[in-house]
C-alpha positions, -999 to +999 in steps of 0.1 A: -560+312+183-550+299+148-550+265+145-522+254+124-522+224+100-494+203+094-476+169+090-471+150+124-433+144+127-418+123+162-387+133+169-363+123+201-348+157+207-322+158+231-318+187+257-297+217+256-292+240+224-329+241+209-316+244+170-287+220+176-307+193+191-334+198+166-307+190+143-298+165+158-331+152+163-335+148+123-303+131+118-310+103+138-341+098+124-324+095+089-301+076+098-321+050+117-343+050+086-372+064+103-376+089+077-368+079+044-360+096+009-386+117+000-402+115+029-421+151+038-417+174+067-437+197+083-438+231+074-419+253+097-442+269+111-464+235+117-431+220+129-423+251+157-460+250+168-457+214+176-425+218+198-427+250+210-401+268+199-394+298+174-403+291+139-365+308+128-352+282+149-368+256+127-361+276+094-319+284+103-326+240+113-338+231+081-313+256+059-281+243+077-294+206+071-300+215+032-270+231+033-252+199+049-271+172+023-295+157+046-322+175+032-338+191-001-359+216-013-366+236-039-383+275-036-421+273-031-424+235-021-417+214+008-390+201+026-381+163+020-354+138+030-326+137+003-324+105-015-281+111-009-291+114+026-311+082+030-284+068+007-254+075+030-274+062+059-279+029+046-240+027+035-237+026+073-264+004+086-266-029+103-252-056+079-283-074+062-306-103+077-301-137+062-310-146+031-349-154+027-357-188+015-362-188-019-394-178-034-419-205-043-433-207-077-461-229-066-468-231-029-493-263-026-486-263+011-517-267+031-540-245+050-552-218+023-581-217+000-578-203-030-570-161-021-577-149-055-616-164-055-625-142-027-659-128-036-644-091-033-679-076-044-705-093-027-685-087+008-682-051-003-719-048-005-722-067+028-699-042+046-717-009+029-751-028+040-731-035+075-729+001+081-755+017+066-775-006+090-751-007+124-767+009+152-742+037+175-738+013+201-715-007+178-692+017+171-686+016+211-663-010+231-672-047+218-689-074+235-664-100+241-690-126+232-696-108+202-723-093+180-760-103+188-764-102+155-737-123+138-745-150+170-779-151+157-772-156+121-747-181+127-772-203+153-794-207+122-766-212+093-746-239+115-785-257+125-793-253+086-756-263+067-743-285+093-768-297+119-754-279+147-777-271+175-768-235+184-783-212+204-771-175+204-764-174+236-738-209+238-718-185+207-687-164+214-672-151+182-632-152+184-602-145+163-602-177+141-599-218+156-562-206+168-579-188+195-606-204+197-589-236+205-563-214+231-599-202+249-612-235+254-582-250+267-576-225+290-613-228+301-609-265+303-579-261+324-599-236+349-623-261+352-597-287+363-592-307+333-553-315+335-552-331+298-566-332+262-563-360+240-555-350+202-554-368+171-517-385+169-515-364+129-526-330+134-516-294+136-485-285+159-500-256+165-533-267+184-506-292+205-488-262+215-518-239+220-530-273+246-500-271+264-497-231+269-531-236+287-508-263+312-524-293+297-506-325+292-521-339+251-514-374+243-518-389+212-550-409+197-538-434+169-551-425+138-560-452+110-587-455+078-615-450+108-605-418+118-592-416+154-593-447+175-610-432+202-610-463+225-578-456+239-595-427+255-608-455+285-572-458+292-563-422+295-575-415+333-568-383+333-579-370+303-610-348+309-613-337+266-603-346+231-596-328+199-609-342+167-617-332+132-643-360+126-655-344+092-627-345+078-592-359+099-563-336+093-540-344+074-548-382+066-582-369+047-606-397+065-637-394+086-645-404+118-664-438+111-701-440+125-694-465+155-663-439+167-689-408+167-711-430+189-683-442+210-670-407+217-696-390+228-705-426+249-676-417+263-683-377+273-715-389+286-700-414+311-668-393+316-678-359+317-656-354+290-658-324+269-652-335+229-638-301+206-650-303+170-627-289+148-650-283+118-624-265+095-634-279+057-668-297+068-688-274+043-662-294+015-675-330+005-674-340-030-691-375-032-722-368-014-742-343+015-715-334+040-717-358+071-735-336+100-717-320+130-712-342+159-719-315+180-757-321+167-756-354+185-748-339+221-745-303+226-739-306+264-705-322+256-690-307+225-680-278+220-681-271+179-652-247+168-659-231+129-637-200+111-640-189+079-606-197+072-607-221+049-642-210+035-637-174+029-603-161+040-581-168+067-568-128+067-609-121+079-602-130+116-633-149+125-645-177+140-669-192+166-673-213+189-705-233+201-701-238+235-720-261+261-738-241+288-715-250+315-684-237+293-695-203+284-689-181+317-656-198+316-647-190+279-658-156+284-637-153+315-605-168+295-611-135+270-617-111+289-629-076+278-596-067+262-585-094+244-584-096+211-617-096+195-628-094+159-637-059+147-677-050+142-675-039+108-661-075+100-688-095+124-716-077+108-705-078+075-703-114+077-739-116+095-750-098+062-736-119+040-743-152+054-783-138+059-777-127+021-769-160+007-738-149-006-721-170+021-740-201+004-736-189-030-700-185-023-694-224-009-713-238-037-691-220-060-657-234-045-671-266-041-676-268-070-644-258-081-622-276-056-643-309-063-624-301-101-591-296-090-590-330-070-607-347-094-576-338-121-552-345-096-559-381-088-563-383-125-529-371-131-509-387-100-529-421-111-514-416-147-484-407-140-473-429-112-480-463-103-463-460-067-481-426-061-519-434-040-540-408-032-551-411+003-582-401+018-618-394+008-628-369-017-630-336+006-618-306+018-591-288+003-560-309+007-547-346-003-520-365+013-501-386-015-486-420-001-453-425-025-440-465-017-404-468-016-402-431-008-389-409+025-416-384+018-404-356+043-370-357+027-384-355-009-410-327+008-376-309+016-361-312-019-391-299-035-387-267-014-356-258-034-369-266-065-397-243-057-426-264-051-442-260-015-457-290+000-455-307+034-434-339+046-466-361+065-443-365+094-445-330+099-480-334+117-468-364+138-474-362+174-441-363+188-448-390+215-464-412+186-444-439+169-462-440+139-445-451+104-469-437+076-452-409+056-465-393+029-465-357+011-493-333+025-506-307-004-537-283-014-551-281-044-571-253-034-539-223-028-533-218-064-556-191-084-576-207-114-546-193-136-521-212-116-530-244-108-525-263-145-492-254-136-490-259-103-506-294-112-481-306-140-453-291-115-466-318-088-465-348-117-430-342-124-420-351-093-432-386-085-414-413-093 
C-alpha cells in the first residue's frame, strides 16, 4: 500500500452529496476564519485518501471553488485560500471586541524581572546538557513530585543560598507559587484546617487561591515590622498563615527578628502550619540576604520558591519544601494528571543551578537591580520633597508614599498616559481598614535600554 503524504486538513463535512458537502465543508472553514489567505491545502490526492472518497471528487471540488473565488492556484503549484476569499469573509464577521487598553510605553507594574536579561545561552547549554544526559524513563509519564534530580539539586541550593533545610524527599516541584500556594491550601483544608491568616497587603491572587480551597483568610496588620503576627492568638480558628518575611509584599519591609520567633512560637504551640513565600529573598542590596524561616522549624513551615522573579516567570517552576506530615497530602491535592512542569524544563534547571549559572545569573541581576533602585531613590528624592520611598533596599519593586496624594487615583491616570504602575490600595485585604496608600512600581520590568526612560517617565509625575 502507498502511503501518501500530505497536509492535515479538519473539515466538518456534512452528509449527503460527497462533492457538494465537501464544498461546503471548505466554505465554512473560510468563512469562520479557520483557514486563512494563503493558507495551503492538501493535495488532492492527499486530501481524497484522508476522507475516503474519489480523488475527481476532490479535483471537480477544488476547480468549482477556484472557479467561484474562494480559492487560487496557479498550474504546477498548490492550492491556497484566496486573499478575496478571506477578504469577503471578514466583511461579514462578528462586529469587533472592544477596544484594548492602550498600549503602555513603560509598564513599571510589578511582578516581572527584567525579560530581556534572560541568560538565553547558558539555559540553552543546560537544556542540550539536559538531554544529552536524560535517561528513557524521563521521556515517560512524570512523577507528580517531580524529578529526583532537580529535588536533589534544589535540597542543596536552598540549604547553601538560603538556609533552608531540605531534604529531597519533603520537595514537590509545581507550576510556579500560584500553584503551589492552591496545593497547600487545599492540603491544609484536607487536613481540617478551616482558615489561613494572610498578610492584610498582599496579592489578591493568593486570597483567592485560599478561598477556592474553602478556607476563610483574615487579614494580619501590617506595619514597619512586617506582619503583626500576635493577632494570630486571637484568631481560634486559624490553623496557618501566609507571609513573605524576606521581603513583605508590597510594603518592601521584613519580618523583624522578635515576629520570626513569635511565629513559629506560635506553630509550635498551635500546630500551626507557617507558608513562606520566598519570591525575591535571593535580592538584598544592603547586606547577606536574611535566611529562610523555614531554616528555623522545618516541621512547621512549609517554604514555597519559583523562579519567577529570578529567572522567568514564562519557565513554569517552582517548589515547595514541605513538612513530612504535608507531603502525602500535597501529592494527593496534584494528583497524577495535574499540571506538572515539563522534564526538559526541571532538568534543565537542575543543570543549571549544579552549573553555577543559576548563581552567576543572581549575582548579575543583583547587581543590576541594586543600580536601578539606587537611581530611583536618587531621582524621586531630587525631584520631590513629598515623594518617600518606602521599604528596605530589596527585591525588585518600591512602593512610593506621595503626601497629600490619592495614590490609586493618580495610579489610574498614569495608565492613560502610558505609564504602568499600581495604586497600593490595590493589594488591601478587603476586610482591612487600613489608610496607607501609595504607588506600587518595579524597577526591574524594563530592559537596560528602557529604563533611563522609564525612570525620567516616573519623575515627571510626582508632584
Amino acid at each position: 500500500m502507498d502511503r501518501i503524504a500530505g497536509l492535515d486538513l479538519h473539515l466538518d463535512r456534512p452528509a449527503g452529496r460527497t462533492r457538494e458537502g465537501l464544498m461546503d465543508a471548505i466554505r465554512d472553514a473560510i468563512r469562520s476564519g479557520r483557514l486563512v489567505s494563503g493558507t495551503r491545502l492538501p493535495s488532492s490526492r492527499a486530501l481524497a485518501v484522508d476522507l475516503g472518497i474519489a480523488r475527481n471528487t476532490v479535483a471537480r471540488a477544488y476547480a468549482e471553488l477556484i472557479a467561484e473565488g474562494w480559492l487560487t492556484s496557479q498550474h504546477g503549484s498548490h492550492t491556497t485560500v484566496s486573499p478575496r476569499a478571506a477578504e469577503a469573509a471578514r466583511s461579514v464577521s462578528p462586529p469587533p471586541r472592544p477596544r484594548a487598553p492602550r498600549r503602555l510605553d513603560h509598564d513599571l507594574r510589578p511582578g516581572h524581572p527584567d525579560l530581556s536579561s534572560f541568560p538565553r545561552a547558558e539555559w540553552s547549554r543546560a537544556v542540550k546538557r539536559a538531554l544529552s544526559n536524560a535517561p528513557s524513563e524521563a521521556f515517560g509519564y512524570a512523577d507528580p513530585q517531580g524529578r529526583l534530580e532537580l529535588r536533589r539539586v534544589l535540597a542543596e541550593y536552598l540549604a547553601r543560598a538560603r538556609g533552608a533545610r531540605a531534604r529531597p524527599c519533603n520537595i514537590v516541584v509545581c507550576c510556579g507559587a500560584a500553584q503551589g500556594l492552591s496545593l497547600v491550601a487545599g492540603a491544609l483544608a484536607e487536613t481540617g484546617v478551616n482558615a489561613v491568616a494572610v498578610e492584610a497587603y498582599g496579592l489578591p491572587t493568593q486570597r483567592a487561591a485560599i478561598a477556592r480551597a474553602g478556607l476563610r483568610c483574615p487579614p494580619l496588620p501590617v506595619d514597619d515590622h512586617g506582619a503583626d503576627v500576635a493577632a494570630l492568638d486571637t484568631m481560634g480558628d486559624v490553623g496557618g498563615v501566609l507571609l513573605t518575611p524576606s521581603h513583605q509584599f508590597p510594603l518592601g519591609v521584613p519580618l523583624h527578628s522578635d515576629r520570626r520567633a513569635a511565629v513559629i512560637d506560635w506553630a509550635r504551640r498551635t500546630g500551626g502550619v507557617v507558608i513562606e513565600d520566598d519570591y525575591d529573598g535571593e535580592f538584598r542590596y544592603d547586606r547577606s540576604p536574611v535566611g529562610a524561616l523555614h531554616g528555623v522549624d522545618p516541621a512547621h513551615v512549609v517554604y514555597l520558591g519559583t523562579t519567577s522573579k529570578s529567572l522567568a516567570p514564562g519557565l513554569r517552576l517552582g517548589w515547595l519544601v514541605l513538612p513530612d506530615r504535608l507531603v502525602d497530602a500535597v501529592l494527593r491535592q496534584k494528583g497524577e494528571t495535574e499540571e506538572t512542569s515539563g522534564f526538559v524544563d526541571q532538568l534543565t534547571m537542575a543543570e543549571f543551578i549544579e552549573s553555577g549559572s543559576y548563581d552567576r545569573h543572581i549575582r548579575t541581576m543583583r547587581a543590576q537591580y541594586q543600580r536601578r533602585r539606587e537611581q530611583l531613590v536618587a531621582a524621586v528624592t531630587a525631584a520631590s520633597a513629598a515623594t518617600t520611598v518606602a521599604g528596605m533596599p530589596a527585591g525588585l519593586h518600591v512602593t512610593l508614599e506621595i503626601a497629600g496624594v490619592n495614590a490609586s487615583a493618580l495610579a489610574h491616570q498614569l495608565a492613560w498616559r502610558r505609564l504602568g504602575v499600581e495604586g497600593l490600595d490595590r493589594f488591601r485585604h478587603p476586610e482591612f481598614d487600613g489608610v496607607r496608600d501609595g504607588l506600587v512600581l518595579s524597577y526591574a520590568a524594563p530592559s537596560p535600554s528602557a529604563w533611563s526612560a522609564a525612570l525620567a517617565a516616573v519623575v515627571r509625575q510626582l508632584p
